[in-house]
C-alpha positions as CSV (number, residue, x, y, z in Angstrom):
1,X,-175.0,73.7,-83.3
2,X,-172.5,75.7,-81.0
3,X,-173.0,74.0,-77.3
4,X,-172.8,77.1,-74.6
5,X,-171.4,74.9,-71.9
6,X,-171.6,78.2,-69.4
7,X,-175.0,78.9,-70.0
8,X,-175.8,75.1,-69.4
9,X,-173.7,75.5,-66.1
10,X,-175.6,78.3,-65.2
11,X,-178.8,76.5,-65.8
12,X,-178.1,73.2,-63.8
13,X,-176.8,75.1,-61.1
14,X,-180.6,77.3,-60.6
15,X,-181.9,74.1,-61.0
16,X,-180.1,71.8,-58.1
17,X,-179.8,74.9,-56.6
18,X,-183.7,75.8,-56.1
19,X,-184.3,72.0,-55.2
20,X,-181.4,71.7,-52.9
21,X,-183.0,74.8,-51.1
22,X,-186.7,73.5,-51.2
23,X,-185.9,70.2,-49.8
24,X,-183.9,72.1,-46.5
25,X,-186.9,74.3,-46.1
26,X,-190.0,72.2,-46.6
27,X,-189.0,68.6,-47.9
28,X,-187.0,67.6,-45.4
29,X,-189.4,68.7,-42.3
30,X,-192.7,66.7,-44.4
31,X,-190.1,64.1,-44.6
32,X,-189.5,64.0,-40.8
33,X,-193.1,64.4,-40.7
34,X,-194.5,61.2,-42.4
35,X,-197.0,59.0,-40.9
36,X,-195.6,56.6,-43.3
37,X,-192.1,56.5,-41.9
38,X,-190.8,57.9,-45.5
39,X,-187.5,59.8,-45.0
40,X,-185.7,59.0,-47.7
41,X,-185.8,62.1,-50.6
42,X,-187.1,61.4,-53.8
43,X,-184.5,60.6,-57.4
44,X,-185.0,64.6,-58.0
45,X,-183.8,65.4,-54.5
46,X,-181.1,63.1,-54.1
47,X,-179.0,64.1,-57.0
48,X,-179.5,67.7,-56.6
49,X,-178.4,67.5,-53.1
50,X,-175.6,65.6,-54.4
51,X,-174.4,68.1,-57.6
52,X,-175.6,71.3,-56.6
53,X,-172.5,71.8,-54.0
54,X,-169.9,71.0,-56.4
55,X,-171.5,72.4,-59.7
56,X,-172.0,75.9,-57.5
57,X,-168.0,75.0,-56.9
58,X,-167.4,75.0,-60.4
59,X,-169.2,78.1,-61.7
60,X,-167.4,80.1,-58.8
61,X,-163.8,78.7,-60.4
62,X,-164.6,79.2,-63.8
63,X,-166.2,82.0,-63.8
64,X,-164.3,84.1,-61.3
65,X,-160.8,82.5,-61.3
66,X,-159.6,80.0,-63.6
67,X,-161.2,78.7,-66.9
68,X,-159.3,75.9,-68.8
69,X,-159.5,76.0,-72.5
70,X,-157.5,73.7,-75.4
71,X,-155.7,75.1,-78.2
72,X,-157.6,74.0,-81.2
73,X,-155.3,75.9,-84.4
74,X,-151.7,77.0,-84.2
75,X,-152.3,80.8,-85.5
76,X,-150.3,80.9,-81.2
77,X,-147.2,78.9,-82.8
78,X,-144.5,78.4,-81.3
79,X,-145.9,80.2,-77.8
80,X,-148.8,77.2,-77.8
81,X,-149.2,74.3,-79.8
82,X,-152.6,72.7,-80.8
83,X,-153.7,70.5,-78.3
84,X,-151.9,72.6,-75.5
85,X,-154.8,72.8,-72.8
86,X,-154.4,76.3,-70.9
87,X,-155.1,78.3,-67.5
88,X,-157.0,81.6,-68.2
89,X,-156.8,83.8,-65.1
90,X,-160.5,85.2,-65.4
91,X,-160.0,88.2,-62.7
92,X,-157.1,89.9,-64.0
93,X,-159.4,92.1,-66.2
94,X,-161.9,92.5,-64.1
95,X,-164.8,90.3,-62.8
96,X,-167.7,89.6,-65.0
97,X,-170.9,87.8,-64.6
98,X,-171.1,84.4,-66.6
99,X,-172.9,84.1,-70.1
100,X,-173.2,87.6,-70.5
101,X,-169.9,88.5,-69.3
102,X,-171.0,91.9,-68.4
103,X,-167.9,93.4,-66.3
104,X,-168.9,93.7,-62.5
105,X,-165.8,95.7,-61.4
106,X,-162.0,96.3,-63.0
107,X,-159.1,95.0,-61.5
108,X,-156.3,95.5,-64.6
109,X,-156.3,96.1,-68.0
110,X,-154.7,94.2,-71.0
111,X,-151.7,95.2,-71.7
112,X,-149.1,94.8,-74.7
113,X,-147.7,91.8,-74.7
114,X,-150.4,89.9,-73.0
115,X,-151.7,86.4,-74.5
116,X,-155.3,87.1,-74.4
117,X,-158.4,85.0,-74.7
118,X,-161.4,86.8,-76.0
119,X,-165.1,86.4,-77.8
120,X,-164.4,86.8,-80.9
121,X,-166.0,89.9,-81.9
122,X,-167.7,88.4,-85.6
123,X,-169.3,85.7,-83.5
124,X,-169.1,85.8,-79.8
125,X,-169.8,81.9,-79.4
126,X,-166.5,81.5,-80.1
127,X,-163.3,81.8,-78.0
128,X,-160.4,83.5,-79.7
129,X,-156.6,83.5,-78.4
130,X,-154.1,86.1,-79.6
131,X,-151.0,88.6,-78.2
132,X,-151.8,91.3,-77.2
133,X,-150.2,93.7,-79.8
134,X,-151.8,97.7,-79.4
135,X,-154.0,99.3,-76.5
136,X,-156.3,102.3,-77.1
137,X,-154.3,105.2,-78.1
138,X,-151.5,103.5,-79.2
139,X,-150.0,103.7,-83.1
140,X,-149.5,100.3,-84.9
141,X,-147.8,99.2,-88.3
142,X,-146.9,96.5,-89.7
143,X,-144.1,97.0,-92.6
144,X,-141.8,94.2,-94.2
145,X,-142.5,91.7,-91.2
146,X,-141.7,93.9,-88.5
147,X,-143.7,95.9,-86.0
148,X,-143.9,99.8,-85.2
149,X,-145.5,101.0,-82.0
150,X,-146.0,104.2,-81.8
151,X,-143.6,104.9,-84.1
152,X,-140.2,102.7,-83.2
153,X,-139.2,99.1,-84.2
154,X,-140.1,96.5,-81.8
155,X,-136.5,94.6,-80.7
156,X,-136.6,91.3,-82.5
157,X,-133.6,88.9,-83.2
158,X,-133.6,86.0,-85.6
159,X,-132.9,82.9,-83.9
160,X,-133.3,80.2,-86.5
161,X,-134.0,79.8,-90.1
162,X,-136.6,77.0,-91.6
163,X,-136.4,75.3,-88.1
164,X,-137.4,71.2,-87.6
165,X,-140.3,71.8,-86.0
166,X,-141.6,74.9,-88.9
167,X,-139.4,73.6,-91.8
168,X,-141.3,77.1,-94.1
169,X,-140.3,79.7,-91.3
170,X,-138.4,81.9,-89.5
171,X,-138.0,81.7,-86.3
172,X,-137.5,85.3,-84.4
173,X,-137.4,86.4,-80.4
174,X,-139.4,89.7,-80.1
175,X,-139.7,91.9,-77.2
176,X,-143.0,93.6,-76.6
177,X,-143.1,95.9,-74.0
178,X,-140.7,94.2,-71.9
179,X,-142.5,90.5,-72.7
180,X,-140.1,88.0,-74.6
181,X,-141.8,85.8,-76.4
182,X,-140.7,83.9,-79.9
183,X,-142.6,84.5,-83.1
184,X,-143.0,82.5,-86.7
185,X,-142.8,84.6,-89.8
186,X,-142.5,83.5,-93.6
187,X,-139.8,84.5,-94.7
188,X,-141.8,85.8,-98.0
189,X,-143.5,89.5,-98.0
190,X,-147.4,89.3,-96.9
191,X,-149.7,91.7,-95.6
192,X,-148.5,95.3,-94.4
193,X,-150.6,98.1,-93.1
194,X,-149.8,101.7,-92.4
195,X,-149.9,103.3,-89.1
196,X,-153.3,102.6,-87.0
197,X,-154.4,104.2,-84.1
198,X,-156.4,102.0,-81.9
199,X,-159.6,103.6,-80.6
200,X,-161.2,103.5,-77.0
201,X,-162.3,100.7,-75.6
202,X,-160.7,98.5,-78.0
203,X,-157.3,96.5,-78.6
204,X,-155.7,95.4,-81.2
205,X,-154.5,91.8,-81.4
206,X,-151.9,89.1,-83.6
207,X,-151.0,85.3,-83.5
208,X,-147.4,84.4,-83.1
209,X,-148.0,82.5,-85.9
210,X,-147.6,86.0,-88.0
211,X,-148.6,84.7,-91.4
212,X,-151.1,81.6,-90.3
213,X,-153.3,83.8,-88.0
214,X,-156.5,85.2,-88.6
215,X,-156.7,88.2,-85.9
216,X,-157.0,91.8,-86.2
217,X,-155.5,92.5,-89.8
218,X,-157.8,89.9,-91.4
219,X,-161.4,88.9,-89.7
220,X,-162.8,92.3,-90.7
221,X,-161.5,92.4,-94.9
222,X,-164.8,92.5,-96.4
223,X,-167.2,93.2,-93.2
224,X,-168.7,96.6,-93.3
225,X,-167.6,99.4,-90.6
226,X,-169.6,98.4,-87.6
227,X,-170.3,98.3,-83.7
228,X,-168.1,95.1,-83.9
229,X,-164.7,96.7,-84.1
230,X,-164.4,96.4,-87.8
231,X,-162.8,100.1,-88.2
232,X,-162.4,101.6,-91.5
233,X,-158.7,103.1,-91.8
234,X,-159.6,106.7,-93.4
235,X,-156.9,107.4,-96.1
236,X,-155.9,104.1,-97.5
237,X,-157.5,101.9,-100.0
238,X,-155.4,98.6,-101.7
239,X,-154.9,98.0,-105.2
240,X,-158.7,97.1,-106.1
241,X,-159.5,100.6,-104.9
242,X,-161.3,98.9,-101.1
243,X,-160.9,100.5,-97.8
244,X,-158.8,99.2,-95.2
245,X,-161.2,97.3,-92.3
246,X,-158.7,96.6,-89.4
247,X,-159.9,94.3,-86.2
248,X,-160.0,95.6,-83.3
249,X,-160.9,93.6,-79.7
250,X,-164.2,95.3,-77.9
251,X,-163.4,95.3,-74.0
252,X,-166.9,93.7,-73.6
253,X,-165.4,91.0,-75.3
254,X,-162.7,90.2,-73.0
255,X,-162.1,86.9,-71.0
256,X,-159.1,86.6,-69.9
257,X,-155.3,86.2,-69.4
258,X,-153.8,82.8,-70.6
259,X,-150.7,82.4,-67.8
260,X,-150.0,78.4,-67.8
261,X,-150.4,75.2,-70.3
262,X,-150.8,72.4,-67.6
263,X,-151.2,69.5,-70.4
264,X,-150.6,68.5,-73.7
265,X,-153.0,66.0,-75.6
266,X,-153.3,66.4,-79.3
267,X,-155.3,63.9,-80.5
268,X,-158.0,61.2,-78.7
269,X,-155.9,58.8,-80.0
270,X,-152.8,60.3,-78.2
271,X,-151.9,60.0,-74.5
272,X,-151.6,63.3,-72.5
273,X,-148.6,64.8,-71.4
274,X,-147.8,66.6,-68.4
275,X,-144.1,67.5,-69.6
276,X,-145.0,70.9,-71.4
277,X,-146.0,72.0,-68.1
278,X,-145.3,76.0,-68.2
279,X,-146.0,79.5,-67.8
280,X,-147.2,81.6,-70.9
281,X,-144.8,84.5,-71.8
């Protein structure tokens, strides 16, 4: 069972929220009031009066400006590591309402390059944290390992082969529209796809990890063309004779923009670590 903890923030905040107000309009004056000397508010009273102020604190933060969230997979390797707990700045694309994250106003759009944090479009319980690869209108392929955007190479430069801490990868610096940032690839050939065009309203996304990272060349194989952003690609069909489905973001879907990791804990069992301290690039 999938535990929607801003929907249950939401809820306690009504809650305290409607007692805290009935107790300073009516409560506290029958209180005052009392032939029986009883000023003291009841259980109910006392502890909403005591959590609605800094639960109505909370939902303005983590709804409006920051949002922590823990890297649970390493599909983000090595930009973020599992068990790296992150910022998400939840303005920079635009203020939304909480649990249904309908967008208020705009303030920016994603852009290329961006380490995003999104529902994921298949099953919008879940949080989903990728690079920002393609925005609409923009031309995308993939061919032996290395990305074309609208039809020119990405700069990339190998930095290490089978490194200590990925002893089955390659370890490359890419530059993505002016963002440096370092990527994992296998060195052996995997999935390529011909040249996309990503459609309005939508973006289209990738792990660092390149080949441990289910984002928008994978969730979709097998889902039918649908209002999710599962796209078929017209002209191209693989081996078996089945369309292309490509994964593409919705911008209902969006979040936010990952900007800091401010701790590392992997495990329970583990003590937390303030070192890794740093800004997302």
């Amino acid at each position: 069972m999938h535990l929607d903890f801003s929907l249950l923030l939401v809820l306690a905040t009504l809650i305290t929220g409607a007692v805290w107000l009935l107790d300073r309009l009516v409560l506290k004056k029958r209180r005052s009031r009392s032939t029986f000397g009883e000023t003291k508010p009841g259980v109910v009273v006392e502890y909403s009066n005591s959590f609605f102020p800094v639960l109505a604190l909370v939902l303005v933060l983590r709804s409006f400006l920051y949002e922590p969230f823990q890297i649970p997979s390493g599909s983000m390797l090595p930009t973020l590591k599992i068990g790296d707990f992150i910022l998400v700045n939840k303005y920079t694309y635009g203020v939304r309402l909480p649990v249904t994250n309908t967008r208020i106003f705009a303030v920016n759009d994603p852009q290329a390059g961006d380490v995003m944090v999104f529902r994921y479009p298949l099953d919008e319980r879940l949080n989903y944290i990728k690079r920002v690869i393609g925005v609409a209108g923009d031309r995308i392929a993939y061919i032996d390992k290395v990305l074309y955007i609208n039809g020119e190479p990405i700069q990339r430069e190998l930095l290490e082969k089978y490194p200590v801490d990925a002893p089955s990868e390659w370890l490359y610096q890419e530059e993505l529209n002016q963002v440096s940032h370092e990527v994992y690839n296998y060195p052996a050939r995997s999935f390529d796809f011909p040249e996309i065009t990503v459609p309005d309203g939508y973006y289209f996304v990738m792990g660092d990890n390149r080949d441990h990272s289910n984002d928008s060349r994978f969730w979709c194989q097998g889902q039918p063309h649908n209002e999710t952003g599962c796209l078929i690609i017209p002209g191209y069909e693989n081996q078996r004779g089945a369309p292309l489905v490509m994964g593409f973001v919705p911008e209902t879907t969006l979040v936010g923009k990952a900007v800091a990791v401010w701790m590392h804990w992997p495990s329970m069992l583990s003590l937390p670590r303030f070192s890794d301290v740093r800004k997302i690039k």
